[in-house]
C-alpha positions, 0 to 999 in steps of 0.5 A: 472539547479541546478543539472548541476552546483552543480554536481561536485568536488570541493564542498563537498556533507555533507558541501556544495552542500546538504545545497545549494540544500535544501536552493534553491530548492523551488526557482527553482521549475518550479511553483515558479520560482522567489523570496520571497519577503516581504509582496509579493509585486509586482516586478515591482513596488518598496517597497522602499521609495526612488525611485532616485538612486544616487549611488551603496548604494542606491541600495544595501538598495533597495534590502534590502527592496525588498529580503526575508532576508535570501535571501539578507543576502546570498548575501551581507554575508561574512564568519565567522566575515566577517573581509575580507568584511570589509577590502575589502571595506576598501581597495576599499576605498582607490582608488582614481581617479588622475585628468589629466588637461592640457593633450590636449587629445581631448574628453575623453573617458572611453572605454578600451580593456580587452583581446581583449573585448571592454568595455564602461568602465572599470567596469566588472560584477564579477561572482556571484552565483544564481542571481534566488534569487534575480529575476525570470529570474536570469542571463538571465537578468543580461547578457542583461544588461550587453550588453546593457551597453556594460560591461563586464559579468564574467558568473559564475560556479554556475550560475542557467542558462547553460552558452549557455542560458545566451550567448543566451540571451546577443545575444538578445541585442549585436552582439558580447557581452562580455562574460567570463567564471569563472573556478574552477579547478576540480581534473578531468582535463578531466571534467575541459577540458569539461566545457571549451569546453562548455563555449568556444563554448558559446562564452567565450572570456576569462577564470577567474580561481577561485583558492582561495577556497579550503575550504568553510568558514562558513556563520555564518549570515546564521547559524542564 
């Protein structure tokens, strides 16, 4: 699927989609479809000491542990000083859960309706790019839990499976899962006009346009 998702226009050949093919192409090649990982250990069994997940960081040092290093830092990099990361998670922070007491409203609930989409919660899978680095079966994967849990999964643009594959497999565990498609904009409103098309014939329910990269930032933890 790499020459499906990195065919296009709004990446640059020389600085972005050259790099992209030679960082992955071992990864999708049909005799090793998954992962490096260190020491080869087996994926089903865990290389990491702790072994009870308590919250999201948790899983984030696991995979630490378990990724090829270049791998991970792909994942968890931002561009340049990463300053934007940091005031991301600093913002994230900030949030804060208002208790509500003595509202007599019965047994609460966490469900919500996005967009005509019920979700068990409202927590969406952000659209995130070449899930093949972290697993063999790549977003396949992730679209079944995703409609196992009852979420919300944003398929991304630079998925490294074809978006009717990925509906295919979150059909396997719901009826109606919930699925959106990620857009960037081409130039060509017609090429534009055409992934839509795909992602509405999928099953996409909603369209979540990307509109803040027009240029690419420099990953300097991968220049190291």
């Amino acid at each position: 699927r790499l020459k499906e998702n990195l065919d296009n226009d709004w990446t640059d050949e020389t600085e972005h989609r050259k790099p992209l093919r030679e960082f992955i192409a071992g990864q999708l090649a049909a005799d090793s479809p998954g992962p490096t990982r260190r020491e080869e250990a087996d994926p089903a069994e865990p290389t990491t000491k702790q072994t009870r997940f308590v919250n999201v960081r948790d899983f984030e040092e696991a995979a630490r542990e378990r990724l090829d290093p270049i791998h991970y830092d792909y994942f968890v990099s931002g561009a340049q000083d990463e300053v934007t990361v940091r005031a991301n998670e600093a913002g994230f922070s900030r949030l804060t859960l208002v208790p509500r007491v003595l509202r007599g409203i019965g047994e609460p609930t966490l469900e919500v309706s996005l967009l005509g989409c019920d979700a068990s919660a409202p927590i969406l899978l952000a659209p995130t790019a070449f899930h093949r680095l972290a697993h063999p079966e790549a977003e396949l994967a992730t679209a079944r839990a995703a409609a196992a849990t009852g979420t919300i999964m944003v398929a991304a643009m630079l998925s490294t499976v074809a978006i009717g594959d990925l509906a295919a497999a979150a059909r396997t565990i719901a009826a109606e899962p919930g699925l959106w498609f990620q857009l960037y904009i081409q130039p060509d409103l017609g090429f534009t006009e055409a992934i839509v098309r795909r992602a509405e014939a999928a099953g996409c329910r909603a369209l979540v346009v990307t509109s803040d990269s027009p240029v690419l930032g420099r990953n300097e933890r991968n220049d190291r």
